[in-house]
C-alpha positions in Angstrom: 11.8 -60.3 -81.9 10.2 -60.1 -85.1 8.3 -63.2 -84.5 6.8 -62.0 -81.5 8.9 -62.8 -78.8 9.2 -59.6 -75.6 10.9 -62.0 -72.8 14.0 -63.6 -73.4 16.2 -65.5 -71.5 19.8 -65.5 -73.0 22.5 -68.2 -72.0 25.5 -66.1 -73.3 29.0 -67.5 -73.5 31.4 -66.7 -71.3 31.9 -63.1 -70.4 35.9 -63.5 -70.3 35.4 -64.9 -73.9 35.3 -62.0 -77.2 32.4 -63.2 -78.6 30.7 -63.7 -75.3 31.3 -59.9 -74.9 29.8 -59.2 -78.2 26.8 -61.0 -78.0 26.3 -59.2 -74.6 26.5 -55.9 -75.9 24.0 -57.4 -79.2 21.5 -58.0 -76.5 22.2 -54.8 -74.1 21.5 -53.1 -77.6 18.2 -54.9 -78.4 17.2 -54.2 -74.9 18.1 -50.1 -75.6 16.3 -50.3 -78.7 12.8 -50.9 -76.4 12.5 -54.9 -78.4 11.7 -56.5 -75.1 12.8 -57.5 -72.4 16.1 -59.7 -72.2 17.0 -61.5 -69.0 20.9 -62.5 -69.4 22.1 -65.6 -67.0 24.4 -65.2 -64.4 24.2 -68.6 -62.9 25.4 -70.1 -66.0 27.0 -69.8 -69.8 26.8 -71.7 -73.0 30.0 -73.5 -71.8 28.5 -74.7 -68.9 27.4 -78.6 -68.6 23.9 -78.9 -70.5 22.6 -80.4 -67.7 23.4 -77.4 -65.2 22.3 -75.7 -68.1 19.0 -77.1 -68.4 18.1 -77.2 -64.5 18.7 -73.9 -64.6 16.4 -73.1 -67.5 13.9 -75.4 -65.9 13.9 -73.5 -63.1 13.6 -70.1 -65.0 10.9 -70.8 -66.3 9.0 -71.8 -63.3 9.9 -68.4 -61.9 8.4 -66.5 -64.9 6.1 -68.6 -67.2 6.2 -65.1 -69.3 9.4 -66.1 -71.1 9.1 -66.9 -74.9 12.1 -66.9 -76.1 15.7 -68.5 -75.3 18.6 -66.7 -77.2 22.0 -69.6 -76.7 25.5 -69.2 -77.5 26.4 -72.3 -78.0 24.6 -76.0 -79.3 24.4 -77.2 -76.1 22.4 -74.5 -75.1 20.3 -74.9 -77.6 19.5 -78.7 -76.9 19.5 -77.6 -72.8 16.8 -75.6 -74.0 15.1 -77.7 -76.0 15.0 -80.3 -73.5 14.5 -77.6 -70.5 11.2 -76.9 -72.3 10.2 -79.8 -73.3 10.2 -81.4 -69.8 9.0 -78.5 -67.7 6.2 -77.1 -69.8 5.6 -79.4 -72.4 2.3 -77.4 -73.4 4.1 -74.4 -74.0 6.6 -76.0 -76.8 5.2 -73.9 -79.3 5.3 -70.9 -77.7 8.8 -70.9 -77.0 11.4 -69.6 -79.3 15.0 -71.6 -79.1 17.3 -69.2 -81.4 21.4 -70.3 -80.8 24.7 -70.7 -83.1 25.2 -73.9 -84.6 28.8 -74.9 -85.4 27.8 -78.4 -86.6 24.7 -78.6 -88.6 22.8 -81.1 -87.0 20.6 -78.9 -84.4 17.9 -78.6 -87.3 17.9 -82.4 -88.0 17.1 -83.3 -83.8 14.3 -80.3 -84.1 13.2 -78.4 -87.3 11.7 -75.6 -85.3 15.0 -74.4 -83.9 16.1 -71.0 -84.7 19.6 -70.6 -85.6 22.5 -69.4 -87.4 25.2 -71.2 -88.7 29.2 -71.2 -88.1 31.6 -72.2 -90.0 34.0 -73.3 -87.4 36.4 -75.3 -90.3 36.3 -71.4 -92.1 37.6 -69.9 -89.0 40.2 -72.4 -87.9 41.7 -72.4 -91.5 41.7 -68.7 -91.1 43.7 -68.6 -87.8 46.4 -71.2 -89.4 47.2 -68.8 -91.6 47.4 -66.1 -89.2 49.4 -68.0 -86.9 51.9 -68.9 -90.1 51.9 -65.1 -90.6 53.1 -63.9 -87.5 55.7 -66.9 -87.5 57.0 -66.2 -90.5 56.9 -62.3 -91.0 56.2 -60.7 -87.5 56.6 -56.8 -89.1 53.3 -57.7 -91.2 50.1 -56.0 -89.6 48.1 -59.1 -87.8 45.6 -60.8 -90.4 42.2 -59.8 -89.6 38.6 -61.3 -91.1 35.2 -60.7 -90.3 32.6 -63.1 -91.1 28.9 -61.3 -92.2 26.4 -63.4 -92.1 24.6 -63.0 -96.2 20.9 -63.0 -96.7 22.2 -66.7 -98.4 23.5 -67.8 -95.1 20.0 -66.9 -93.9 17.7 -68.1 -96.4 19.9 -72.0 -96.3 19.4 -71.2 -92.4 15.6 -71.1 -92.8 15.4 -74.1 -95.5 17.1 -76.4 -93.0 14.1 -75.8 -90.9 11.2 -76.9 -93.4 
């Protein structure tokens, strides 16, 4: 919101997933906080096909021109949107925010101007092998746990990508 943005449209992962939850409740707080207004899909998730993704974006955004911003869960999303914008509104490209996770890093080499953050996917499923091998091998041990905060490194490589 910092660049500007007051309507978003989210495309959220899916609600039964953890991190779906948790990126709901990071947008329910945003909206709290007074930062805008945040309209979350219902009709469809970052999971969903990008084209049922993208028609329904398309369609969004003919029912309220207003949006500038499009927060995705997922890469797909992101390219949905990007493509969603591109061939509804085409004069509005730069007036549109596309912000999503990026688990491969190649969303910034199909379109510089995408917003996102990256996710080491290799990180986390080297983590869970180990977990996994934990709880094989030693059950009594407390589950492994790890949290992943994003450092203002992670951000500033984030925002080089782009340029």
């Amino acid at each position: 919101m910092s660049r500007g943005r007051r309507n978003i449209l989210a495309i959220l992962p899916p609600a039964d997933q953890l991190y779906g939850q948790h990126m709901a409740e990071g947008v329910q707080l945003a909206i709290n906080e007074g930062q805008g207004s945040v309209q979350v899909s219902s009709q469809v998730s970052s999971a969903c096909l990008a084209v049922d993704i993208r028609d329904h974006i398309v369609e969004k955004l003919k029912q309220d021109p207003g949006i500038d911003g499009i927060l995705c869960g997922s890469t797909r999303a992101s390219l949905a949107a990007v493509d969603a914008i591109e061939s509804s509104c085409t004069e509005r490209g730069e007036t549109i925010d596309v912000f999503g996770k990026q688990s491969t890093p190649f969303e910034n080499l199909f379109r510089k101007e995408l917003l996102s953050m990256p996710e080491d996917v290799q990180r986390a499923g080297r983590f869970l092998a180990r977990a996994v091998m934990q709880a094989i091998s030693d059950p009594d041990l407390p589950p492994l746990q790890e949290l992943e905060i994003p450092t203002d490194d992670t951000v500033q490589e984030s925002l080089q990508t782009r340029r």
